[in-house]
N, C-alpha and C positions, 0 to 999 in steps of 0.2 A: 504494500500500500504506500510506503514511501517513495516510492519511485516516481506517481502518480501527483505530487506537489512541483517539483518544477515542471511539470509538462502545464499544469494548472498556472501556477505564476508564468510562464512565456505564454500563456493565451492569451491574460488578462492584460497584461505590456501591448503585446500585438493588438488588442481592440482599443486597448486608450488610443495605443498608437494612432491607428487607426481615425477612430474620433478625433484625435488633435488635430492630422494631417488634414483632412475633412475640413474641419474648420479655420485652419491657418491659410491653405488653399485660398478658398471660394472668401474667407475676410480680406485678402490681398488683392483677389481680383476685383473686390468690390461689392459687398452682397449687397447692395443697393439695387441692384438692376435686377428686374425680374425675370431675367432668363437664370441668373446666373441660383438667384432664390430657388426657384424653382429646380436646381440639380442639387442643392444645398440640403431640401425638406427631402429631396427623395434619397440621395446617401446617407442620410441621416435616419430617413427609415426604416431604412434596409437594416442598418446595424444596431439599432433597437427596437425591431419589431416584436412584439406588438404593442410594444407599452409606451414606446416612441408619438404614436394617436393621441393617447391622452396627453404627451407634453406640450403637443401640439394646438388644442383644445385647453388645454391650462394657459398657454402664452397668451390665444385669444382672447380668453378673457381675461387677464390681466391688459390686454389691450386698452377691452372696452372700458374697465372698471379702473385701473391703476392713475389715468389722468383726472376724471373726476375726482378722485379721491385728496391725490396730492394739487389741485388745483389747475393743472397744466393743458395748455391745449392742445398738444401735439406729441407724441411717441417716435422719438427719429428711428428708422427702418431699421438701423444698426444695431441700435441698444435694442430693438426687439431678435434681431438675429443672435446677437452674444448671448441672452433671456435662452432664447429657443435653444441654444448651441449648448449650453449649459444643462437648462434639464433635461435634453436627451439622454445625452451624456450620459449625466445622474442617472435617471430612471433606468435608462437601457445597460449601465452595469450594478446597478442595484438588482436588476431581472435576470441578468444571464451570469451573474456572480455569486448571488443570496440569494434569491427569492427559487428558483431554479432547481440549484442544489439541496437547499432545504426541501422542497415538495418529493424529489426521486428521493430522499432520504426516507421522508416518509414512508412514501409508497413499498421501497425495501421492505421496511421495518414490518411494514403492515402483510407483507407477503409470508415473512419470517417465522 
């Protein structure tokens, strides 16, 4: 069973990886532009599927609700891409790191 943690630790480096490059990318070229968003939300969902949806539906409304709140009339396109790039992120290795492994634990155990 020991052998079986760094295969585990060089996955998880390869998906940040992954994510980071994803997002350093598509920040450089500009995610302002909506071609470039639009290749942004879909590599991004690909490597947090499925939980990657609701991050997605959690930005928008922070959209809708975040400037009312704080006052402000306007959400620059950016800071909503860094928001989004973030908790994909988040969610998508909180799911395929924790959430994941704990459920096939179970399911083991319950076989057992």
């Amino acid at each position: 069973m020991k052998h079986k943690q760094p295969v585990v630790k060089i996955v998880k480096m390869a998906w940040l990886l992954v994510c980071f490059l994803i997002g350093i990318s598509h920040f450089n070229r500009g995610a302002l532009a909506a071609e470039h968003m639009e290749d942004f939300l879909a590599l991004m969902t690909i490597v947090s599927f499925p939980i990657g949806y609701l991050a997605i539906y959690l930005v928008k409304a922070m959209v809708w609700f975040l400037p009312a709140m704080l006052g402000n009339e306007t959400v620059k396109t950016y800071n909503i891409a860094i928001a989004l790039w973030m908790l994909m992120t988040i969610s998508g290795y909180f799911q395929w790191f924790y959430l994941i492994p704990r459920c096939l634990g179970k399911i083991r155990s319950l076989k057992e």
